[in-house]
C-alpha positions in Angstrom: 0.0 0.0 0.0 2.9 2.2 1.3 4.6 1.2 -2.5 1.5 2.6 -4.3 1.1 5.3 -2.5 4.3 6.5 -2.9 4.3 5.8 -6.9 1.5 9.0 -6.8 2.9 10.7 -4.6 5.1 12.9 -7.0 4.4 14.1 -11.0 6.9 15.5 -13.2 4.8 17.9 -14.9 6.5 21.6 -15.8 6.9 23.2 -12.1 4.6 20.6 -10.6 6.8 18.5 -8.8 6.3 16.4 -6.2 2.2 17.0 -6.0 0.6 14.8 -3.0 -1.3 12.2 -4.0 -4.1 13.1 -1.8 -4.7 16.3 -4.1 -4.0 14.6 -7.4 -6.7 12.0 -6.5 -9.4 14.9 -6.1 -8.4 16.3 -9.4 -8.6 13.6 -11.4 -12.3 14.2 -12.3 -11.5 18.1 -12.9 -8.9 18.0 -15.6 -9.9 15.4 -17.6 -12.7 17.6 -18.9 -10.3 20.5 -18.9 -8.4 18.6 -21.0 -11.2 18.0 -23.6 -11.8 21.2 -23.9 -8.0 22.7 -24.5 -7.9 19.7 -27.3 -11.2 21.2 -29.2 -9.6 24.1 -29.0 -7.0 23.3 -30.3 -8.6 21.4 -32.9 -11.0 24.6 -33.5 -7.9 26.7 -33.8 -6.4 24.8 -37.0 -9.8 25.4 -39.0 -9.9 28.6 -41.5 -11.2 31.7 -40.2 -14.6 32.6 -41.7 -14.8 35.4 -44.6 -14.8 38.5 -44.2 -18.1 40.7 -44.7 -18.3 42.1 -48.2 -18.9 45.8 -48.2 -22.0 47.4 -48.9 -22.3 47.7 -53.1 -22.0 50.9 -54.8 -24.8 52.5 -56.7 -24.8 55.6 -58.7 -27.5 57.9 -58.0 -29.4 61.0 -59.2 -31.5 63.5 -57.1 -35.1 64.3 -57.9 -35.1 67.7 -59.5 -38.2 70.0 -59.8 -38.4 72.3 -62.9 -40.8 73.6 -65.7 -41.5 71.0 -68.1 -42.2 71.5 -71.6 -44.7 68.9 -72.8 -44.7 68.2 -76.6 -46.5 66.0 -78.8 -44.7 64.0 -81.3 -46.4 62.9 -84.4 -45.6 61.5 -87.5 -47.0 62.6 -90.8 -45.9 63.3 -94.5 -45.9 66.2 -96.6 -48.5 67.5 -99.1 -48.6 70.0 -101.9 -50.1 73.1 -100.2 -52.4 73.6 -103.5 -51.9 70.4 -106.2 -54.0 71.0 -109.0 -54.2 68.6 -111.8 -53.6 70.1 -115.4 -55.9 68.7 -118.0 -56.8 69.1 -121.9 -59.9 70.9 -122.0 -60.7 70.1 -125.7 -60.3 67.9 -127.6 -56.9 67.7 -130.4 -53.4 66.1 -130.8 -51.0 67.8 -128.6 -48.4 69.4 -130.2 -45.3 70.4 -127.9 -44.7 69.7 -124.1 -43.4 73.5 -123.1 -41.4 72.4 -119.6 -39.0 70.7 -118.0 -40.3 67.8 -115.7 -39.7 68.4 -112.3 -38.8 72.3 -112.5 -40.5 74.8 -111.3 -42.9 77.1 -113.3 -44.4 80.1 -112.7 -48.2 81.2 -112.9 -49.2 81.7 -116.6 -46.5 79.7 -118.0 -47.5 77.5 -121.4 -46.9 74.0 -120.4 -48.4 72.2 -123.2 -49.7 73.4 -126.8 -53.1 71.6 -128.3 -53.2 71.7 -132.4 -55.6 74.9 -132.9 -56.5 74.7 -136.7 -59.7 72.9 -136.1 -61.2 75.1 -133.6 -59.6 78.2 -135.8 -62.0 76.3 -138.4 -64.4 76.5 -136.2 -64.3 79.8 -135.0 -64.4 81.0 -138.3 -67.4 79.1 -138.8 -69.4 80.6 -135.9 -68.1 83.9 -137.2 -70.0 83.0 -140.3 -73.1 81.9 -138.6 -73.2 85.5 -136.5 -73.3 87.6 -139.5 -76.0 85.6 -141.6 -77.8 85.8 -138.4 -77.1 89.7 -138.3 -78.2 89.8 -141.4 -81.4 88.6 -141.2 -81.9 90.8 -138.2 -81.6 93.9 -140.4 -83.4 92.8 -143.1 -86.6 91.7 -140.5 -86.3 95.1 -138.6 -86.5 97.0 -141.9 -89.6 95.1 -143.0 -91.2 96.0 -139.5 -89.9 99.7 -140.2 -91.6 99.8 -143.5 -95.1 98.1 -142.5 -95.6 99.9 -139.8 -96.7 103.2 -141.3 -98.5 100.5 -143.6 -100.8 99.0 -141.3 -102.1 101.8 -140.2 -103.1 103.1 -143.8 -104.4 99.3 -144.3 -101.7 99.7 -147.6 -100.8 95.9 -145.9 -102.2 93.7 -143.6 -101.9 93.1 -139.6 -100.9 89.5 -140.6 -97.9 91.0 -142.5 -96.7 93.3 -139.8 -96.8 90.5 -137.5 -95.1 88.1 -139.4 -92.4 90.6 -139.6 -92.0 91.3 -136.2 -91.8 87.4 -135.5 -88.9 87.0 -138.1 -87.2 90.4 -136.3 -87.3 88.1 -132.7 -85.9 85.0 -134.3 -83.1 86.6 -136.2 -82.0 88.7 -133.0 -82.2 85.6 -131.0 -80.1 83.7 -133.8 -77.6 86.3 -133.5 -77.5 85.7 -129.6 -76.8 82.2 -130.0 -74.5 83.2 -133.0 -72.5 85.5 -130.5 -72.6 82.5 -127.7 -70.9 80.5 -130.0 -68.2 82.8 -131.2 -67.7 83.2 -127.7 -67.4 79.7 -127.0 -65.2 78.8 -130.3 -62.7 81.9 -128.5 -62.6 79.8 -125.3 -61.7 76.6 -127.0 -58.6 78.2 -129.1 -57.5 79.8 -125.7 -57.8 76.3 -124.7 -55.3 74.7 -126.7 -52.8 77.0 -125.1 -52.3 74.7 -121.8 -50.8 77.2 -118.9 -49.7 76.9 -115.5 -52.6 78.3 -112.7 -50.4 78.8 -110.0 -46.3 78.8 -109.4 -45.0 75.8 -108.5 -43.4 72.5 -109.1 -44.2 70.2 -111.9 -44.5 67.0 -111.8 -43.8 64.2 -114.5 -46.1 64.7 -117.8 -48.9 62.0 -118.3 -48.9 62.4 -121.7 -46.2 63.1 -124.9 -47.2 65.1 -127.6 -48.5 63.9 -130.6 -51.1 62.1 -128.9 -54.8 62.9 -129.3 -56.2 64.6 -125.9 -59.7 65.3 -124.4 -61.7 63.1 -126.6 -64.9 62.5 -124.3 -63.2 63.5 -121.5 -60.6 65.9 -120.0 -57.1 64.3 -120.2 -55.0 64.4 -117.2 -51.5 66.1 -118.3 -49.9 66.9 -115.3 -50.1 68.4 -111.6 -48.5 71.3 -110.0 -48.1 71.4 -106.8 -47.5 74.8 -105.0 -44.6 73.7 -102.0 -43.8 77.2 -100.6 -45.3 76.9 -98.1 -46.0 73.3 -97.6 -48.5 71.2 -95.6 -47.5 68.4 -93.4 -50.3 65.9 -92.6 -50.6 64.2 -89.6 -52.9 62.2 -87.3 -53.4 63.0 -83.4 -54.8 60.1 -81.8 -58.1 60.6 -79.7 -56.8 60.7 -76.2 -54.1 63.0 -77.3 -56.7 65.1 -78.9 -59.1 65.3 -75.5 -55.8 65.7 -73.6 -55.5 69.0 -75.2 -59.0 70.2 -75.1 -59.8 69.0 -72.0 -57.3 71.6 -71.1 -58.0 74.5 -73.3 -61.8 73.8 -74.0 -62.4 77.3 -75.6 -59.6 76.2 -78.1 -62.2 73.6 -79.7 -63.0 75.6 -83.3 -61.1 78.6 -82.8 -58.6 79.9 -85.3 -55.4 77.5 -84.9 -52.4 79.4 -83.5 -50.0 77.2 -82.3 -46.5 78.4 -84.0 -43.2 77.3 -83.1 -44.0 73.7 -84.7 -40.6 71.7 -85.1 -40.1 69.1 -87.9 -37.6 66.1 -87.9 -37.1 64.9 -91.6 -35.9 61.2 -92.7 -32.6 61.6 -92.4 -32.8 62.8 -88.5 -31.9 66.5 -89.2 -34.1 69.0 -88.2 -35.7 71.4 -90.6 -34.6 75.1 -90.5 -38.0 76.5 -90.7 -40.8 76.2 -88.0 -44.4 75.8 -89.0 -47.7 76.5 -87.5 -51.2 74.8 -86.9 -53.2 74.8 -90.3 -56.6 73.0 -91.0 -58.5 70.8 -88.9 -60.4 67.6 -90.0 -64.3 68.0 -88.9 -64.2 64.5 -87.4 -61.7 61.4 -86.5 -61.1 59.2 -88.8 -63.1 55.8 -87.9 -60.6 53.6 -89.5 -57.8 54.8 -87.8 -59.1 56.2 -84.7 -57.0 60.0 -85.3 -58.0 63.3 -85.9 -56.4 64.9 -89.2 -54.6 67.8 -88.6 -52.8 69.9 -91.4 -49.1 71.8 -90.0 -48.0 74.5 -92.1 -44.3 75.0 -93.1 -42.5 77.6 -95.2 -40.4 75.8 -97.7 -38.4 78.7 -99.4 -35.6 76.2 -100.8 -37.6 74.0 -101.5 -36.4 71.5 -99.5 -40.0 69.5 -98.5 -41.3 67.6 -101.6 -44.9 66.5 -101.4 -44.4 62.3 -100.0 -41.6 63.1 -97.7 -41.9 61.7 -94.3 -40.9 63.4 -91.0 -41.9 64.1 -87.3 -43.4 67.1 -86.0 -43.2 68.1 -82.4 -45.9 70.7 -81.4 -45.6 72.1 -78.1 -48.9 71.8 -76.2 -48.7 72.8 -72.4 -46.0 73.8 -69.9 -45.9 71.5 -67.1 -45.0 73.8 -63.5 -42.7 72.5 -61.1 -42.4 69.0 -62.2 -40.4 66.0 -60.8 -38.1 64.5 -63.2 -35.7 61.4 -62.9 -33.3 59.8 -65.7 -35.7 56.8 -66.8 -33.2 54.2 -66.2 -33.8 54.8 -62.5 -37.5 53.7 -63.3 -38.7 49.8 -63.3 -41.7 48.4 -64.6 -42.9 45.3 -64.3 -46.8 45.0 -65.6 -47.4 48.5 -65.5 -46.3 49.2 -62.2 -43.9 51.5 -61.7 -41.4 52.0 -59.0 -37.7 53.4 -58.3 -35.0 52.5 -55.5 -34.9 55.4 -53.0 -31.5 55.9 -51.1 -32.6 57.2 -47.5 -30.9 60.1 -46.4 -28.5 59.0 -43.3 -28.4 55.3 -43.1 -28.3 55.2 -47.0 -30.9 52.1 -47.5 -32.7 51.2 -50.4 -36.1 51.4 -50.1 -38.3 50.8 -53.3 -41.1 53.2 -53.9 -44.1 53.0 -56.3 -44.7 56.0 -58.7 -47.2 57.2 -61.0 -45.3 58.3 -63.9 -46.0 60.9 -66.3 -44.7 62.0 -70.0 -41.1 61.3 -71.1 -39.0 64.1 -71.6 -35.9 63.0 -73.5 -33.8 60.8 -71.0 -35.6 61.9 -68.4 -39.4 60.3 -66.6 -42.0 62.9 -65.0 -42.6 61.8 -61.7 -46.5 62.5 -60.6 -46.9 60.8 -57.6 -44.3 58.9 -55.3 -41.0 60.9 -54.8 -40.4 64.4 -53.1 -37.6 67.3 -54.6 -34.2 66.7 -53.3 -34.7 62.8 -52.5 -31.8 60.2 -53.9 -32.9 57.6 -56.3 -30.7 54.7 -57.7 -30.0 55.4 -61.5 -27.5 52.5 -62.2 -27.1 49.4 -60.6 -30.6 48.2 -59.6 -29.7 45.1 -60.2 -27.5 44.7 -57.5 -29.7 46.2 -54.4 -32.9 45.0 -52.7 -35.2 46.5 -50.5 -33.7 47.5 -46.9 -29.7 46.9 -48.1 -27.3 49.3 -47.0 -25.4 51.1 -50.5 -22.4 52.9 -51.0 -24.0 55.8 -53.1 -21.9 57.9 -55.7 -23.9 60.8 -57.7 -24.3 60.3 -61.2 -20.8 61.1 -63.5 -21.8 64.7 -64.2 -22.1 64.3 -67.8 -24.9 61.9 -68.0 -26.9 63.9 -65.2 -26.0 67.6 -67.2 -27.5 65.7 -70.6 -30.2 64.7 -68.9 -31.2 67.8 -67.3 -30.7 70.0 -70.4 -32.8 67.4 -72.6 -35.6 68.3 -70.0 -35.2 71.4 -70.3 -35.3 72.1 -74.3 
């Protein structure tokens, strides 16, 4: 016993030497869980340490600016001859020369084609003819009334005489009436054969070359002229474009148009140097297309607009005070709801709004309802934030935000 005893007695441990074994025998049941623990630790220690927390991801953002808003209507329309009128052959002959250039310009009162006028020279000589017989027989039948008046009433001739007289008298001046109608007429139709331009403008391609025979049984189209300076540009405004504006100008409905200041966009995507103004008005929409015609009127000194050119006019309608603009990439939609990803002030969290949204003004959205001025709203990198997130917000590179704002503000 003495032996055993004395083989715990001591412990070569570090600087425990030589612990009685009365103590080491209590804290047996102590360290072995003490000892447990300093191996999980150790064993916890060799493990990698976890990652670090990403930052919070950086958005670029733009501030919700309040200004005057001009609010235009864009439609798209083509251009029409401001007067076309369609030259025809108003008798009938061969036509003999073609007196212009296709596609020039002529001036009112120009000859533009000549018809063959020997056959109605023939004919005017003829009614020429007819007029004096028919003057001729007047004279004679107001002498015979002349001479049997003084007659009758010395019953040297009879009443029956006298009348018959005065009968032939009416029918010869009536034949020279109709004789003078159609000298008059036979006139008309030689003037006819002399084809000229009734207004200045452009000409277009001729229908007809000459030595073709012309207004038999009808008048033969030749040509058209269209006047261009100025020019009409036709377009369509839908319905609820059309009540837009008069529900907000309702003394405006039949008054004389004067909206001016009307800019036009040709093909090419230059704009046109000239400005126009509201012209003619259609009476009613059109049924098959649901728009209202409305004619814009454009001077065209250079002749620049051809009647068939397309384009885009952009008439200014209203002036929209104090409004709330973004850039419209900050807006989402997602089946016609809108919304935008504000940036609190402070904590900087993103927290996703729903907006009404008005017109688009070049890069820029018209806010209605949802957003107050000076408030931050994400404008690039939506994808990358969610509702209550913490962002690293940077304002917009100041070239995107100063195009923005001046395309708002033309």
């Amino acid at each position: 016993m003495a032996a055993t005893g004395s083989s715990f007695a001591t412990v070569h441990t570090g600087c425990m030497n030589r612990i009685p074994a009365m103590r080491w025998t209590i804290w047996r049941p102590t360290i072995l869980p003490l000892a447990l623990a300093a191996f999980a630790m150790s064993v916890a220690c060799g493990k990698e340490a976890p990652p670090p927390v990403p930052p919070p991801p950086e958005v670029y953002v733009a501030d919700v600016v309040q200004r005057d808003v001009p609010e235009y209507l864009d439609l798209a329309g083509q251009a029409d001859g401001y007067q076309d009128v369609e030259i025809r052959a108003r008798v009938e002959g061969f036509l003999e020369t073609m007196n212009f250039r296709e596609g020039s310009f002529v001036r009112k009162g120009d000859l533009l084609y000549q018809i063959d006028r020997k056959p109605l020279e023939a004919a005017l000589a003829q009614a020429i003819a007819d007029k004096a017989t028919a003057e001729a027989r007047l004279a004679k039948s107001t002498n015979d009334v002349a001479r049997y008046t003084p007659l009758v009433a010395k019953q040297a001739v009879s009443r029956q005489e006298l009348d018959d007289a005065r009968s032939a008298q009416q029918a010869a001046r009536s034949q020279v009436e109709a004789g003078t109608a159609n000298v008059d007429k036979a006139k008309l139709d030689l003037g006819y054969t002399r084809v000229t331009s009734p207004i200045a403008g452009l000409a277009g391609t001729t229908q007809v070359k000459p030595g073709n025979l012309v207004g038999k049984n009808e008048p033969t189209l030749l040509t058209t002229v269209s006047q261009i300076d100025p020019i009409l540009f036709k377009v369509g405004v839908t319905e609820a474009d059309f009540l837009r504006v008069v529900k907000r100008s309702p003394g405006r409905v039949g008054a004389t148009p004067r909206t001016g200041g009307i800019e036009l966009t040709l093909a090419d995507g230059t704009a046109y140097s000239e400005t126009g103004h509201v012209g003619p008005i259609e009476r009613a929409v059109n049924p098959t297309t649901g728009t209202l015609g409305v004619q814009l009127v454009f001077p065209n000194p250079q002749f620049v607009l051809r009647p068939g050119q397309y384009g885009r006019a952009r008439v200014l309608i209203d002036t929209r005070r104090n409004a709330l603009l973004v850039p419209q990439r900050a807006v989402q939609e997602l089946q016609s709801l809108f919304s935008v990803a504000v940036v609190t002030p402070g904590d900087n969290k993103i927290a996703f709004r729903s907006v009404t949204v008005g017109p688009r003004v070049q890069s820029m959205w018209v806010i209605e309802k949802g957003l107050k001025p000076g408030e931050r709203v994400v404008a690039e990198g939506l994808q990358r934030v969610r509702d209550g997130i913490v962002v690293t917000p940077k304002p917009m590179p100041a070239d995107n935000a100063d195009n923005a704002l001046a395309g708002a503000a033309n």
